[in-house]
C-alpha positions in Angstrom: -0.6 -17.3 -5.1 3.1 -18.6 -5.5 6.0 -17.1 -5.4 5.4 -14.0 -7.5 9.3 -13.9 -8.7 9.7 -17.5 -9.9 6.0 -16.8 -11.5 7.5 -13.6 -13.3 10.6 -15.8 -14.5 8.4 -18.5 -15.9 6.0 -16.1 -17.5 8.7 -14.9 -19.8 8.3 -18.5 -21.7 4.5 -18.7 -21.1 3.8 -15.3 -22.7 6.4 -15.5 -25.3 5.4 -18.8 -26.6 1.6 -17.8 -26.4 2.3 -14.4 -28.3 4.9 -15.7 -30.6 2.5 -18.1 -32.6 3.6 -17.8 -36.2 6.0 -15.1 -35.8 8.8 -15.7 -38.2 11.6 -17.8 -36.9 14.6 -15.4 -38.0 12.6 -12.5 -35.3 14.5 -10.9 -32.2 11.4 -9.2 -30.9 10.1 -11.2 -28.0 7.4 -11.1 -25.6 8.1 -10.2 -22.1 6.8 -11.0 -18.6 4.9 -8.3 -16.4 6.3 -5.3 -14.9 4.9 -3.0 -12.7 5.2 0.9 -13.2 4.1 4.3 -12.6 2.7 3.4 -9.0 1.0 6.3 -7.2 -0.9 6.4 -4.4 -4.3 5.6 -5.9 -2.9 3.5 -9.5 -0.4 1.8 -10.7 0.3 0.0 -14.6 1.0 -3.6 -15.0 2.4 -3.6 -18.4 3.8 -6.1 -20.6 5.4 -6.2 -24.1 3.9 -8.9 -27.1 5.5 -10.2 -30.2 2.2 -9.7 -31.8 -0.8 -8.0 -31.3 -3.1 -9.4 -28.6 -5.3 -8.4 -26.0 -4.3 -9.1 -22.1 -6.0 -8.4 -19.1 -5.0 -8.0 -15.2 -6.7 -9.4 -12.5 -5.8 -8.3 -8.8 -6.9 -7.5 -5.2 -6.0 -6.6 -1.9 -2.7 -9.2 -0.8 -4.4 -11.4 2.0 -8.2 -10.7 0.7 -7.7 -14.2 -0.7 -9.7 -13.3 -4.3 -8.5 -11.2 -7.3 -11.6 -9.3 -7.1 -10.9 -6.7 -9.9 -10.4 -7.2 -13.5 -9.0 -5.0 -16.2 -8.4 -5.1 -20.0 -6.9 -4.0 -22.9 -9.4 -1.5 -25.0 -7.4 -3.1 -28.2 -5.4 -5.6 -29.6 -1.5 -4.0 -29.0 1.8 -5.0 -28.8 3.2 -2.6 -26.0 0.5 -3.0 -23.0 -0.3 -0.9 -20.4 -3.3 -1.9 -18.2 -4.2 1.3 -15.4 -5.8 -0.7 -11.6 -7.0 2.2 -10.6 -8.9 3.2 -7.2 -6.4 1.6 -5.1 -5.7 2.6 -1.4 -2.7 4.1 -0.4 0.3 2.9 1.4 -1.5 -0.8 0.8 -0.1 -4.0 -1.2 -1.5 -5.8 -4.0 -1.4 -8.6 -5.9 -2.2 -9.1 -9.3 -2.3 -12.0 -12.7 -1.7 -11.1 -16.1 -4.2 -13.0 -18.6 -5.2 -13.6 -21.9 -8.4 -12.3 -22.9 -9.3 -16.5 -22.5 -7.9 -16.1 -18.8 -4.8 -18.7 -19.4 -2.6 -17.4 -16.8 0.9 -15.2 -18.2 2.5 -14.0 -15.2 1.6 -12.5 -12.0 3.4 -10.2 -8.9 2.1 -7.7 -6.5 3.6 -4.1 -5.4 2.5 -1.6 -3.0 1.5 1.6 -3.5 2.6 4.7 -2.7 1.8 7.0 0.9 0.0 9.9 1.0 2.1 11.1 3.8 4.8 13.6 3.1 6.4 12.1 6.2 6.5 8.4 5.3 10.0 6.8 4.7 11.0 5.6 1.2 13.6 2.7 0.3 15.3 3.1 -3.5 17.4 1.1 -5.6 19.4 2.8 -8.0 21.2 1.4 -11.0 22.5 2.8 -14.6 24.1 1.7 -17.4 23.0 -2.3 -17.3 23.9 -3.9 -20.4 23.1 -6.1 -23.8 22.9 -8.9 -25.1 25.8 -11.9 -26.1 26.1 -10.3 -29.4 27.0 -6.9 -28.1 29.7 -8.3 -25.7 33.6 -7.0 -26.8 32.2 -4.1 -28.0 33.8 -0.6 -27.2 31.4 1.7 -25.4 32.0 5.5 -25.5 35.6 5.4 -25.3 37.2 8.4 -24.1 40.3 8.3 -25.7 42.1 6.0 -27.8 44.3 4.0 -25.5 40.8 2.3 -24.1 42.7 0.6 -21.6 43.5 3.6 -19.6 39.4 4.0 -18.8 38.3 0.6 -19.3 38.1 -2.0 -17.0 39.0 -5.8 -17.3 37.8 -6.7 -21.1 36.4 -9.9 -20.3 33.2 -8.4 -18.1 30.6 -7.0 -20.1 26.7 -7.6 -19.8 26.4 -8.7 -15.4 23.3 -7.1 -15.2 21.9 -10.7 -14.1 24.1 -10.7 -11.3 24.0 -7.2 -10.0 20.1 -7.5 -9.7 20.6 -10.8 -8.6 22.6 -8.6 -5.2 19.4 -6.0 -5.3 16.7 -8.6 -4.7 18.3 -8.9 -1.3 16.9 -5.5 -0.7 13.7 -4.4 -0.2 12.5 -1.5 -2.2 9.7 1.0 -2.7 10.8 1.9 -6.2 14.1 1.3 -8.4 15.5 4.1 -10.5 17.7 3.5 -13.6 19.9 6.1 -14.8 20.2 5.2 -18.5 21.6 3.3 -21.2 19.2 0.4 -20.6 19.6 -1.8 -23.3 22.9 -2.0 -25.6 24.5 -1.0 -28.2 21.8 1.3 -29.5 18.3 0.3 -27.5 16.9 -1.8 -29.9 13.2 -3.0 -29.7 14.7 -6.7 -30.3 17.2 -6.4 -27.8 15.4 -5.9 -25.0 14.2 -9.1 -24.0 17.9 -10.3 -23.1 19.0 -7.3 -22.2 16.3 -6.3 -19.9 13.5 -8.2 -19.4 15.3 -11.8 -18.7 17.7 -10.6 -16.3 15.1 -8.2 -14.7 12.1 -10.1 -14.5 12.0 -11.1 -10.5 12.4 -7.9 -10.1 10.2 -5.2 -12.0 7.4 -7.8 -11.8 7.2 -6.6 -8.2 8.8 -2.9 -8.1 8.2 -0.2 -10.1 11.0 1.2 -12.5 11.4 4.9 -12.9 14.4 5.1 -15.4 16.0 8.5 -17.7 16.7 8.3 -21.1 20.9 7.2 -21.9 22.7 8.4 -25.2 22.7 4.6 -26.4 18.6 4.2 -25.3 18.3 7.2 -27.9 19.9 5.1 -30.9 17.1 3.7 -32.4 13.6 5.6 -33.5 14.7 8.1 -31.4 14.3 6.2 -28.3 10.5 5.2 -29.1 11.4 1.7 -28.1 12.7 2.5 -24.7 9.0 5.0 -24.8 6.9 2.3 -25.4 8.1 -0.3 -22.7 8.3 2.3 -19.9 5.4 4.0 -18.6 6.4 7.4 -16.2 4.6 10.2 -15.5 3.9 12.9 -18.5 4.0 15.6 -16.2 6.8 17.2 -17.4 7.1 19.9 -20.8 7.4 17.4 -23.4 4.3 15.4 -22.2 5.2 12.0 -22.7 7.5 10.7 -20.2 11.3 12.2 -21.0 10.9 14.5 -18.2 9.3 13.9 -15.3 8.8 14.6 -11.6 7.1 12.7 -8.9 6.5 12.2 -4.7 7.2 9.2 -2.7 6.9 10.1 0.9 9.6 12.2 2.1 11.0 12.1 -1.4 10.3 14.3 -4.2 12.2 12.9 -7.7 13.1 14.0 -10.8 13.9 12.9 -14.1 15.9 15.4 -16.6 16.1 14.1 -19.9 19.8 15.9 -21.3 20.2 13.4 -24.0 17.5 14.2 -26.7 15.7 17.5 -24.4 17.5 20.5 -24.5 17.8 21.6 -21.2 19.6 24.7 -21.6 19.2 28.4 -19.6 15.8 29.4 -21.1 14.6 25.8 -23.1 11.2 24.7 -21.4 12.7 22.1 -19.4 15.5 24.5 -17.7 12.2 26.4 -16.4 9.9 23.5 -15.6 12.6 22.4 -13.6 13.2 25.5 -12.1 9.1 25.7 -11.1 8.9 22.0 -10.1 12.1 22.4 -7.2 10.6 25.5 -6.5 7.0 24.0 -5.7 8.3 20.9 -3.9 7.8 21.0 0.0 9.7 17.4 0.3 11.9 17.0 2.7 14.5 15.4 0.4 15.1 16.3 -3.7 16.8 14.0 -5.4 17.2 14.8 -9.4 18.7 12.3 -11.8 19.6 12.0 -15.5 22.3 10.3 -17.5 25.4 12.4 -17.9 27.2 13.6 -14.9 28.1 17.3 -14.5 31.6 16.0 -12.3 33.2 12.8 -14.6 35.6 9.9 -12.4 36.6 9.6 -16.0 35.7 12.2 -18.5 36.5 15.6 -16.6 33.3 18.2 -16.0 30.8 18.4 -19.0 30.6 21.8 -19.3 27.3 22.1 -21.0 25.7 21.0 -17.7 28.0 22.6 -15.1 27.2 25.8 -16.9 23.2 25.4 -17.5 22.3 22.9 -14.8 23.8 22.8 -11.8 23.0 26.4 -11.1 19.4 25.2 -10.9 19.8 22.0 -9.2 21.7 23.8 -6.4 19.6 27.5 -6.1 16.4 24.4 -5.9 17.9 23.0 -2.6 18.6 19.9 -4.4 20.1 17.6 -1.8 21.2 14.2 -4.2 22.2 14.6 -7.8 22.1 10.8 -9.2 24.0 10.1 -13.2 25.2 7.3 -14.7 27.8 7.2 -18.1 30.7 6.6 -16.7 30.6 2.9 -16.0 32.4 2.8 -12.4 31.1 4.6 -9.3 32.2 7.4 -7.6 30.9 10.2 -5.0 31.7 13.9 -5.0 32.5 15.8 -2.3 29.0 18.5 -1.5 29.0 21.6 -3.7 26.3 24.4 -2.2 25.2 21.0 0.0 24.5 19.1 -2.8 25.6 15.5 -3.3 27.0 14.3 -6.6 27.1 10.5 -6.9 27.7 8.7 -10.4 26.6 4.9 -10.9 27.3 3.7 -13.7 28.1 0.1 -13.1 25.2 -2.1 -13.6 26.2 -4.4 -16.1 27.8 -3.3 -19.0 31.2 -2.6 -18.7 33.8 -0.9 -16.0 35.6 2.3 -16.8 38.5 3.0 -14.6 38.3 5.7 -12.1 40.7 9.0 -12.3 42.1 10.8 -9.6 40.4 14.0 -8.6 40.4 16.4 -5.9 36.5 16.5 -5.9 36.4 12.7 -5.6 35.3 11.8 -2.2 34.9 7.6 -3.1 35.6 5.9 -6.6 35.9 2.3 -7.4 35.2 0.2 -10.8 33.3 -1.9 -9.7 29.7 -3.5 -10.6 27.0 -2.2 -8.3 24.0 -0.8 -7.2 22.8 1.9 -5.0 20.2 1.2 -2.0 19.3 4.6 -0.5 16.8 4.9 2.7 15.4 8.1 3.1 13.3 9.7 6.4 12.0 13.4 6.9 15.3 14.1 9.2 18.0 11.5 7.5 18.9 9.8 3.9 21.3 6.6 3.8 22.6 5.8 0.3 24.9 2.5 0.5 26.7 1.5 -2.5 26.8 -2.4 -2.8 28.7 -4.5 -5.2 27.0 -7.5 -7.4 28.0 -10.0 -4.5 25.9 -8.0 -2.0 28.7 -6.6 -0.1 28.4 -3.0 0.8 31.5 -0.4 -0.5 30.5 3.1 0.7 28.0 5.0 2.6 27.0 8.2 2.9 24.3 9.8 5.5 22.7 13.3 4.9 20.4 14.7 7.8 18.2 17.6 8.1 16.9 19.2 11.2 
């Protein structure tokens, strides 16, 4: 099998030429390349987005069996695929080729699964806020006031989500979490081919995404588009994927939806999330959603500060993850929990305001690579060239 991130580049012209067949010429919407999500210990989805209808299939097998000894397919013809492997083996790679129903070859990658052990180690990428397409670029994104210089940063960079996960391939990871605001302005089904699936391909075509739903994600059909291409678990109140909770190792994770969920002291997600930190026996909780509850640019949002963090911090949550704020910036521990905003993964920079809270901020484009064991968690914060910024260890005994 060749390189499966060159083969997930390539696909996006193979599988959009294939699907696009008489689509009209003035259409935005096209096909994308696999991705892998929603990986578990005994599953995982290889999904994939057509301009039309069609039926795909996935071949895959063991990495280093030498044969893609399984085969499954789409029950229908649909534009927004989802194909299940199941009865996979834990802790143990695969590799795997999207088809046509005629077997022409679309696209291929591999992932590993996750452990069953509550003691294995987990790596994470962490990014929010991404960016848009060439149309969107100039544009003025949640300003905060109207002298839009004070909070913004140079005008002229908009849109490097290429290049900052360009830096993250350089880093091995179990899983990648995205903290909103995907695709801009408004998360458009059209838009996300440039805005996400070009300049993402060599990556989600071998790591699964687990992302949270951003104010701009939320701006069209009430964020079915950003539903349809992502595929997270539905454990949660609302039952299809806005909030969610899951286990990877020494890590349990979870995904609070405050942009279209109310999440207020009595709504069902304030409780579910309540039971879910309470049931956890991880060694590490790490909770993320879109807006921050401590701003390097916007002050506190008092709606969460009030209803929120009381929850996050009586649940021995030890890493609270946001993005909105387009810069980064770490917060000093409150009740020995760790506020971090990320919010500079392509789309713009926000300047960063002084507080006394503020333990790091920069505007700056970035990711965040965090490496967690059952006694310590390491979360680096590395710009788009790959050069590390700040760094921050937690332990437990």
């Amino acid at each position: 099998m060749q390189d499966p991130r060159r083969a997930a580049t390539a696909a996006l012209l193979v599988l959009s030429c294939l699907a696009c067949l008489g689509c009209a010429k003035e259409s935005k919407v096209r096909s994308s390349g696999p991705y892998v999500q929603n990986v578990t210990p005994g599953s995982a989805v290889v999904a994939a987005q057509t301009a039309q209808l069609a039926e795909l299939q996935v071949r895959y097998g063991v990495e280093g069996s030498g044969e893609l000894s399984e085969t499954v397919r789409d029950v229908a013809a649909t534009s927004s695929h989802a194909l299940t492997l199941a009865g996979l083996q834990p802790a143990t790679s695969y590799v795997y080729r999207l088809e046509s129903r005629d077997g022409a070859p679309l696209g291929e990658g591999r992932f590993t699964t996750a452990p069953l052990s509550s003691e294995a180690s987990c790596t994470f990428l962490v990014l929010g806020d991404s960016g848009g397409t060439d149309e969107s670029e100039g544009e003025v994104i949640d300003a905060v006031r109207e002298d839009v210089d004070e909070v913004r940063g140079a005008e002229g960079d908009e849109n490097q989500q290429g290049e900052v996960v360009g830096a993250m391939l350089g880093h091995p990871a179990d899983l990648v979490l995205h903290l909103g605001d995907v695709v801009y302005p408004a998360g458009a089904r059209e838009d996300y081919a440039e805005g996400y699936f070009e300049p993402f391909a060599p990556l989600i075509a071998n790591v699964p995404v687990y992302p949270t739903m951003g104010n701009h994600d939320v701006k069209s059909e009430g964020g079915r588009p950003f539903l349809d291409v992502f595929v997270t678990p539905t454990n949660g109140p609302d039952g299809e994927g806005r909030n969610y909770s899951f286990d990877w190792g020494c890590v349990h994770f979870v995904c609070v939806d405050v942009i279209s969920s109310e999440f207020q002291r009595g709504s069902p997600v304030n409780e579910w999330l309540q039971r879910d930190l309470a049931e956890s026996h991880a060694a590490w909780r790490v909770v993320f959603f879109h807006v921050p509850p401590y701003s390097p640019t916007r002050g506190e949002s008092k709606e969460l500060v009030e209803h929120l963090v009381p929850v996050l911090e009586a649940g021995r949550v030890d890493l609270v993850l946001s993005g909105h704020d387009h810069n980064y910036a770490r917060f000093l521990p409150r009740e020995r929990c760790t506020y971090v905003v990320s919010g500079g993964g392509g789309k713009s920079l926000y300047s960063v305001q002084s507080r006394e809270d503020l333990a790091y901020g920069e505007s700056v484009f970035h990711f965040l690579e965090v490496q967690a064991r059952p006694q310590s968690l390491v979360l680096r914060a590395i710009d788009a060239r790959g050069s590390p910024f700040d760094q921050l260890e937690l332990r437990k005994e």
